[in-house]
C-alpha positions in Angstrom: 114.3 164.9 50.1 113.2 161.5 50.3 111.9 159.9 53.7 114.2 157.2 53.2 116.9 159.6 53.3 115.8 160.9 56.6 114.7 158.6 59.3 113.9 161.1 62.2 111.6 162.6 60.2 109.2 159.7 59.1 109.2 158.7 62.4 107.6 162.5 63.4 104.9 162.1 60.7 104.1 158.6 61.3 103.6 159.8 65.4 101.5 162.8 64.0 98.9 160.5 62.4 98.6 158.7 65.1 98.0 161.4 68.0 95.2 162.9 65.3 93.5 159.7 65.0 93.3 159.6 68.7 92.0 163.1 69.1 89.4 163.5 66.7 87.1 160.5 68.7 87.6 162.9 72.0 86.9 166.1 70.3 83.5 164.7 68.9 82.7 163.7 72.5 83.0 166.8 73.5 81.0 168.7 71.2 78.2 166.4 72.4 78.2 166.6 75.9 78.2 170.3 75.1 75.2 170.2 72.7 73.3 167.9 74.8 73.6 170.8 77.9 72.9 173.7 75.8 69.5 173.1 75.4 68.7 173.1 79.6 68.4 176.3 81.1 69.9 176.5 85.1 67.6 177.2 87.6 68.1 180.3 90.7 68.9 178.8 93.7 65.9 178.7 96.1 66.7 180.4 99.5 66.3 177.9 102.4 63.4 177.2 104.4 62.7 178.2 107.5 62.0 175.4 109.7 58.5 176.0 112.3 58.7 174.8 115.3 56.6 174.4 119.2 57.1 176.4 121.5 56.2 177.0 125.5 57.3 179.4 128.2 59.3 178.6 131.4 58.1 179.1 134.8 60.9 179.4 137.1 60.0 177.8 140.8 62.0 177.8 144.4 61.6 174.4 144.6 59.8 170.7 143.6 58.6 167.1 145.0 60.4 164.6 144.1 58.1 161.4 143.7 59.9 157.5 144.1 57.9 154.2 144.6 58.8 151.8 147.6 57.2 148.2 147.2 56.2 146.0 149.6 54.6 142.7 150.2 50.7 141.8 150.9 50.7 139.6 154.1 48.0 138.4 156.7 47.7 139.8 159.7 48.2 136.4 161.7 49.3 133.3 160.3 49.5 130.2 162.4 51.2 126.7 162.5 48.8 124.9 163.9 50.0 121.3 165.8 48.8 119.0 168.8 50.5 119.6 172.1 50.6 115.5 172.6 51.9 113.3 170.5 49.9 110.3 168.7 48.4 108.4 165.7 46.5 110.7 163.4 42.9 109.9 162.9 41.2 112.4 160.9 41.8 115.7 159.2 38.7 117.4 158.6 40.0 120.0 156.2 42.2 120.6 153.1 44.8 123.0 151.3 42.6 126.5 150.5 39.6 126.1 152.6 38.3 128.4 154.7 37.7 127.9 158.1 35.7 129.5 161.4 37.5 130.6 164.0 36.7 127.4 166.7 36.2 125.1 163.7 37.8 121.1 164.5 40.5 120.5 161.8 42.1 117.3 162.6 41.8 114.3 165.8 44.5 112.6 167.2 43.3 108.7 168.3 42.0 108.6 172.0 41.2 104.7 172.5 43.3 105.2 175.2 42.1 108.4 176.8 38.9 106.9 176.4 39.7 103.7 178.4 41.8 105.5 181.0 38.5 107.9 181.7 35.6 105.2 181.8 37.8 103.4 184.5 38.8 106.9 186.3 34.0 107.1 185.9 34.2 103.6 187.8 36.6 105.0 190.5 34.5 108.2 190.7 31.8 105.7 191.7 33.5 104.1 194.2 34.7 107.2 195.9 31.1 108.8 196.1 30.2 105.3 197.5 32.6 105.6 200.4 31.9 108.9 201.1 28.5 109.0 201.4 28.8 105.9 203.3 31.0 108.0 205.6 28.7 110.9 205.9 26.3 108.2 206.9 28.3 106.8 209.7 29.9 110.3 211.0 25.8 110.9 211.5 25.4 107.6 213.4 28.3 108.1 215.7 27.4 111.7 216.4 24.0 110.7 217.6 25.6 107.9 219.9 28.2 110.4 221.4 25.2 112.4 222.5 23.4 109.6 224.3 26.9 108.9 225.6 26.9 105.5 223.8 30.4 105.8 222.0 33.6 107.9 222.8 34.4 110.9 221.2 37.6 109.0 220.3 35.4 107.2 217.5 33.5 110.4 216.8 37.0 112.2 215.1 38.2 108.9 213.5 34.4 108.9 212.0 35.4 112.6 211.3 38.4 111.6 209.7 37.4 109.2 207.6 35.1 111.1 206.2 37.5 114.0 205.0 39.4 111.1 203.4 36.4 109.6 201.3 36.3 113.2 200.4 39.6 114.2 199.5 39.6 110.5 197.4 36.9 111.5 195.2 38.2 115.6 194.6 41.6 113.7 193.5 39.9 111.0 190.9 37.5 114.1 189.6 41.1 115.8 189.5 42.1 112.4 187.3 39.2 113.1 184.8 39.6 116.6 184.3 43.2 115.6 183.4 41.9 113.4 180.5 39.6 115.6 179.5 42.4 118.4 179.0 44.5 115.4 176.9 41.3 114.6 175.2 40.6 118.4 173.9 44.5 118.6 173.4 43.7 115.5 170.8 41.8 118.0 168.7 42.7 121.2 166.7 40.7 124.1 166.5 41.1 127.2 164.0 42.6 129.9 166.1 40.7 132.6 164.0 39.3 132.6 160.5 40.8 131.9 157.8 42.2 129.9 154.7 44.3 127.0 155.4 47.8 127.5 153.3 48.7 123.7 153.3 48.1 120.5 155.2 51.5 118.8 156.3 50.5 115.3 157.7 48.4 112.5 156.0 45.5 110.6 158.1 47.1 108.1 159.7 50.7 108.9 160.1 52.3 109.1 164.0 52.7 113.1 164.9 55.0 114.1 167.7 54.4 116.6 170.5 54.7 120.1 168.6 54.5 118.9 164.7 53.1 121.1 162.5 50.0 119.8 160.8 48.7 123.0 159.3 49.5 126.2 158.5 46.7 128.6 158.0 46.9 132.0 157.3 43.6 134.9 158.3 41.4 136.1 155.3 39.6 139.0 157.0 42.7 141.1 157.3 45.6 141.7 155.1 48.6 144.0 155.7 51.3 145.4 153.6 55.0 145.7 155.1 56.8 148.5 153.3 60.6 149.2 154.1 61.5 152.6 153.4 63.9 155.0 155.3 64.2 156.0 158.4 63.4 159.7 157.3 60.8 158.4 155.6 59.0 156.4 157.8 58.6 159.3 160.2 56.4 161.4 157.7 53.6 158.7 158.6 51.5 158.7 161.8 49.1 155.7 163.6 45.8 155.9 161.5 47.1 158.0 158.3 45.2 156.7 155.1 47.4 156.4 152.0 46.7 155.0 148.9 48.6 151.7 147.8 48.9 150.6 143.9 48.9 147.3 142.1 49.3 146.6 138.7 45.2 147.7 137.9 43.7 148.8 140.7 44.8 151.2 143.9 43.6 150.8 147.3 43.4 152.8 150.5 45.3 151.6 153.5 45.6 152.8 157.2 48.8 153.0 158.8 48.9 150.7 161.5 52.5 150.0 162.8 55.8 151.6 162.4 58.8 150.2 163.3 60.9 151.8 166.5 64.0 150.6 165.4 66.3 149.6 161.9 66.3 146.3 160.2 70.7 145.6 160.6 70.7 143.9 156.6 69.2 146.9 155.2 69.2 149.8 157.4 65.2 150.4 156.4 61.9 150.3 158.7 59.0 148.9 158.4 55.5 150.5 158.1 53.1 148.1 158.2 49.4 149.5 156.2 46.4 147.4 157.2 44.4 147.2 154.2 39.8 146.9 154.4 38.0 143.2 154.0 36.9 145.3 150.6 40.2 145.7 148.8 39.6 144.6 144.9 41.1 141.2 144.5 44.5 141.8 146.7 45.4 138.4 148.0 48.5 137.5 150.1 51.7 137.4 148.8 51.1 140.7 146.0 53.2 143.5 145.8 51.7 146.8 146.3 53.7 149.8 145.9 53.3 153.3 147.4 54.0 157.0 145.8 56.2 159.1 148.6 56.8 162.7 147.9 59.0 164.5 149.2 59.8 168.6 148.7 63.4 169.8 147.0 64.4 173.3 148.2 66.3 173.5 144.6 65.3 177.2 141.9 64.8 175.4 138.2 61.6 174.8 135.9 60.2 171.8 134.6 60.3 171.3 130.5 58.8 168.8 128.1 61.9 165.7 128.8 61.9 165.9 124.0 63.0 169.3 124.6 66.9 168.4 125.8 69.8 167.1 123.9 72.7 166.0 124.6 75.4 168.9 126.1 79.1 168.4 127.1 80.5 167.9 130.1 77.4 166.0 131.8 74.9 169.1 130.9 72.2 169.2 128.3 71.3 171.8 125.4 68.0 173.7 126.1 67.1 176.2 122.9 65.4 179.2 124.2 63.9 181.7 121.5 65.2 185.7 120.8 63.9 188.2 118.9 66.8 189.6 116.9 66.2 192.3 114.3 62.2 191.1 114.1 63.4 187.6 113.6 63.0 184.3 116.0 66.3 182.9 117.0 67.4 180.0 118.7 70.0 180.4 121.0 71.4 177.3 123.2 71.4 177.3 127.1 73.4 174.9 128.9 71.4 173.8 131.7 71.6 170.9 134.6 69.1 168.1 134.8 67.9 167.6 138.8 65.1 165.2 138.4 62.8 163.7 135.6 59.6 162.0 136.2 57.7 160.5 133.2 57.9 163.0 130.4 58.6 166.2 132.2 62.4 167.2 133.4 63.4 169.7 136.1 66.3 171.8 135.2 68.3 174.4 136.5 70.2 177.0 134.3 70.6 180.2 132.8 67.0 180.7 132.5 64.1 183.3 133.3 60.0 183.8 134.0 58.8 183.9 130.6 61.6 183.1 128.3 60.0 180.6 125.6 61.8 177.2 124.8 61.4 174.6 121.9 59.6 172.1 123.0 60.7 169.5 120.5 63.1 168.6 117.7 65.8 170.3 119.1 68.3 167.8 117.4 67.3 169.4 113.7 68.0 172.5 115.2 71.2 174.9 114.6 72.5 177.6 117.2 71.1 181.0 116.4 69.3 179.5 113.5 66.1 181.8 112.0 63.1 179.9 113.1 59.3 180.4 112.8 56.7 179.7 116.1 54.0 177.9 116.9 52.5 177.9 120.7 52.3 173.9 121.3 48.6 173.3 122.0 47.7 173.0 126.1 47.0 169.0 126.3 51.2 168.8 124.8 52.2 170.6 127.9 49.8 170.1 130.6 51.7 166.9 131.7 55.0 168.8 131.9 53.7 170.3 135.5 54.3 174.2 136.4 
């Protein structure tokens, strides 16, 4: 039969051709993506490797010190605002901003033209009234001899008398006069109160000072103190001469406990404890911050492990992986345990944990519960820090 004759089925032959051009191309890929594998031979699976790690051994204790810092501030022992009790013209100021001075040494003079007037003519006066006394003394002699011969009254004898205590009495009240200057003239001049360095100099030569006005402020150099506010319960672990030691950022110094405070500052609820540090202390000046180490015992049961040994728990606890011998092999089994204080690498826990019991020390986070595991014992200087 002719195609022509029959449409339906040229039009199966004609889709026949075409679906076996389009399946030879994926047939020949085929046979070479097999011939290319059939030359490589698959390899056994290796069996996994078991991972070594460090371990340690727990020491359970009753209890531990817990160590904090309080800072406090390097002071002098006395520091002084230093002014004249009378007001007047500055003349001189004998010393500047970081000097040291002696203790009596003359800082600054006030102008005493007038002082100095007012006491050569109060001199004069003092003259005068020796003068008249001794000429009174002279006469009270005179009269006396004359009463004796019964040459004058004894009327003129107690005016003599008289006159005499007055000549007196005139010359104690103009010595009275000059002593007066004399105080106004030292009170023109200021003397270091003790030894020291002087912290600034408020007033220029010349300028008009009033009664009171700070010139100077000095501060002492042979004694420094460190204030330390800590509390209450603190302070009372320290007694009057104690020696602690006191850090800075290089060096440490020993300090003796001079002063604590008998009552509460109101802003802070803290007391003071004031250290007095030695003339020798390595290159503390005023105004440092020096801090103190306070210790104080926990009554809490836990142990102290390497702070690399923890990761993270659930619930606000931490995963500890302690080792067990299973069937001759080393296990890691997690322990959910309680962190109660850290201090620089080491961490005290509390837990499920016993005397003996050996714990990774590190690389906890690569680690699997009850995971196979070979050990190591982590050498002493890893764990010496870690504190039993």
């Amino acid at each position: 039969m002719n195609t022509k004759d029959n449409p339906q089925r040229a039009f199966f032959q004609r889709t026949l051709q075409i679906g076996l051009f389009g399946l030879v191309p994926f047939v020949g890929l085929i046979m070479l993506l097999f011939a290319a594998g059939s030359g490589q031979v698959s390899s056994a699976p290796t069996e996994a490797k078991i991972p070594l790690v460090e371990y340690s051994e727990l020491t359970i204790q009753q209890r531990y010190i817990a160590q904090r810092r309080v800072v406090g501030r390097v002071e002098a022992s006395s520091q002084g605002r230093l002014g004249f009790e009378l007001g007047g013209t500055l003349e001189a100021t004998l010393v500047d901003e970081g000097q040291q001075v002696e203790q009596g040494q003359l800082l600054a003079t006030l102008d005493t033209a007038r002082l100095d007037a007012q006491k050569a003519q109060l001199k004069a006066a003092q003259k005068r009234a020796e003068s008249n006394l001794r000429l009174a003394r002279l006469t009270e002699e005179r009269v006396i001899d004359l009463v004796k011969k019964k040459l004058e009254s004894p009327q003129r004898l107690d005016e003599v008398r008289e006159s005499t205590v007055a000549a007196s009495a005139s010359l104690l009240e103009i010595e009275a006069q000059i002593e007066g200057v004399d105080v106004q003239l030292e009170k023109s001049q200021i003397l270091a109160p003790f030894k020291g360095e002087v912290i600034s100099r408020l007033v220029d030569n010349g300028s008009v000072v009033g009664q009171g006005q700070n010139v100077f402020v000095i501060q002492q150099s042979d004694e420094l103190q460190v204030r330390i506010a800590m509390g209450a319960s603190d302070a009372q672990t320290f007694v009057l001469g104690q020696e602690v030691e006191l850090y800075n950022r290089k060096h440490s110094s020993y300090a003796t406990v001079t002063s604590i405070a008998a009552n509460r500052r109101l802003s802070t609820q803290t007391v003071d404890v004031i250290f007095t540090l030695p003339n020798s202390a390595h290159g503390i000046l005023a105004g440092d911050l020096l801090s103190l180490q306070l210790k104080q015992p926990v009554d809490e049961a836990g142990a102290w492990v390497a702070r690399q040994a923890l990761s993270s728990g659930v619930r606000g606890l931490w995963t500890l992986y302690v080792v067990e011998s299973i069937q001759g092999e080393d296990h890691v089994i997690p322990r959910s345990v309680e962190v109660l204080y850290s201090y620089k690498d080491r961490v005290y826990v509390r837990g499920p944990l016993r005397t003996g019991e050996r714990y990774v020390i590190a690389g906890a986070h690569r680690l699997t519960p009850d995971q196979v595991v070979h050990l190591r014992r982590a050498v002493e200087d890893t764990v010496a820090s870690i504190g039993r």
